[in-house]
N, C-alpha and C positions, 0 to 999 in steps of 0.2 A: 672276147669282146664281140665277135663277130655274133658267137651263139646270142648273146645278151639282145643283141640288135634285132636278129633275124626272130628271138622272141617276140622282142616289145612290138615289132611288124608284125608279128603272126597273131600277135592278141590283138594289141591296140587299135590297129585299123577296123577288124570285125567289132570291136568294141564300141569305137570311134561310129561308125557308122550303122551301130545297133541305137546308140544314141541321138545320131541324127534322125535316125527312122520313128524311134521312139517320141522324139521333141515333135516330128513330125505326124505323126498319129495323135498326139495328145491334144496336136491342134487341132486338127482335121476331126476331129473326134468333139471338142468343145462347137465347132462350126457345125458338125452335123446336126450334133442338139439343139441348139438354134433354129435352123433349118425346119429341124422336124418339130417344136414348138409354132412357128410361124406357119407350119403348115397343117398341123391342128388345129390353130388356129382358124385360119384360113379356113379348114373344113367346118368349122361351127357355125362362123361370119356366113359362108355356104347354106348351110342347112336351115342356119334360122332363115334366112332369105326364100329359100323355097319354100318356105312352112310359110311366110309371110304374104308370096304369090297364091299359095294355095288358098290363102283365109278370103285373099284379094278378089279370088275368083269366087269362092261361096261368097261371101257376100255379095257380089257382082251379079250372081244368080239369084239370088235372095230379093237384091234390091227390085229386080224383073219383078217376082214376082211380087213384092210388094205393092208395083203400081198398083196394080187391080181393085186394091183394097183403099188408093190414097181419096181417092175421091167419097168411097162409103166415109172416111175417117171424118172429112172438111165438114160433108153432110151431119154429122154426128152434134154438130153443137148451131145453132141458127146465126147465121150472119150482122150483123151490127145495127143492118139498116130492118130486118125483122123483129128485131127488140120493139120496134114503135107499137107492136101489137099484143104486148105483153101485157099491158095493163086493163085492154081488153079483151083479151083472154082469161085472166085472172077474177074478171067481172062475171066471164060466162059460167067459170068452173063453182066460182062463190053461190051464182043463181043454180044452177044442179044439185047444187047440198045444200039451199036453201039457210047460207051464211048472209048477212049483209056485210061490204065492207064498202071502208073508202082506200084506195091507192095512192101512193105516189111512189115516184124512180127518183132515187137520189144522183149521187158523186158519178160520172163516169171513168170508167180507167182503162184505156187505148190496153189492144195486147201488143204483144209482140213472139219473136220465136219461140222466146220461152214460156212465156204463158199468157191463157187467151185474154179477150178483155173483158171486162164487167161492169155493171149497175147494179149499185144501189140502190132496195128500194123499201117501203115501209108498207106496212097491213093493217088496217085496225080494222076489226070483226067484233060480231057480237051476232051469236046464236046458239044452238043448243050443243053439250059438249058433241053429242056424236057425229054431228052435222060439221062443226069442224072439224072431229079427225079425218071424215071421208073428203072435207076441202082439202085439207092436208096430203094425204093418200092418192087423191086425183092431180093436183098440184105436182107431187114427186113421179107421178107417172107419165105426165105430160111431156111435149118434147121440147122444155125448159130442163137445162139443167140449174136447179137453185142450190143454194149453202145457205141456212138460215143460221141466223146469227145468234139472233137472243129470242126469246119465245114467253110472254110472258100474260099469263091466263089469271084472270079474278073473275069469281061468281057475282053478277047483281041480278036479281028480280028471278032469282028460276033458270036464266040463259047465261049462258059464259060470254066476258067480254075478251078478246086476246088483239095484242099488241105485237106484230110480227115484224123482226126486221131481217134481211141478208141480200144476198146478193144474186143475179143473176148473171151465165157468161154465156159470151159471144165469139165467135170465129172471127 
């Protein structure tokens, strides 16, 4: 009985305590994986964040240097209260190409951040066709920016009459 005993000790406990170690790794082992998932994590959370500073700062540099240019930009389109010269401007460019017209500004529409503002305005002419295209032509090269709407040309007596509507914008 004794042998039986000093067995079951000689096995059981190294057993016993291969099992505790075992239970014990299995856990320590599930926690690690945890651990090192969170800390994957963590490093990506990381990385995209520095990648985020970095764009933070090119753009940062970017915007610098954009000033220089915001003001050419503002200049680029004429101010709201310059509009008031448009329709004689439009008189001067008509005498040059020796169009006749009568003008008028229609609807105004305030801008805002997202887009600038504009007038409506109407053209009636009547002169020879090539004389308006070069109104036309001088017109788009002027420092209006126009959208012409509808454009619409009938021949009487020899000279084209045309009917011009679109818009003009402003800063």
């Amino acid at each position: 009985m004794e042998f039986k005993k000093r067995l079951f000790i000689n096995i059981g406990v190294p057993l016993g305590i291969c099992l505790v170690l075992a239970g014990a790794l299995f856990f320590l082992g599930s926690d690690i994986a945890k651990l090192a998932n969170q800390i994957e994590q963590s490093q990506k959370d990381l990385n995209f964040r520095v990648a985020m500073a970095e764009s933070l700062a090119l753009l940062r540099q970017d915007s610098e240097k954009a000033k220089h240019y915001l003001v050419e930009l503002e200049s680029l389109l004429p101010t709201r209260d310059q509009l008031i010269s448009f329709s004689s401007d439009l008189n001067m460019i008509a005498r040059q190409n020796q169009v006749n017209i009568n003008s008028s500004l229609g609807q105004e529409i305030l801008g805002n951040a997202n887009e600038p503002g504009r007038i409506g305005f109407t053209v009636v002419s009547q002169g020879p066709f090539d004389n308006f295209l070069g109104f036309l032509k001088t017109l788009k090269n002027s420092r209006y920016f126009v959208k012409i709407e509808t454009l619409d040309l009938s021949r009487q007596d020899g000279a084209f009459k045309a009917l011009l509507t679109g818009q003009v914008f402003s800063f």
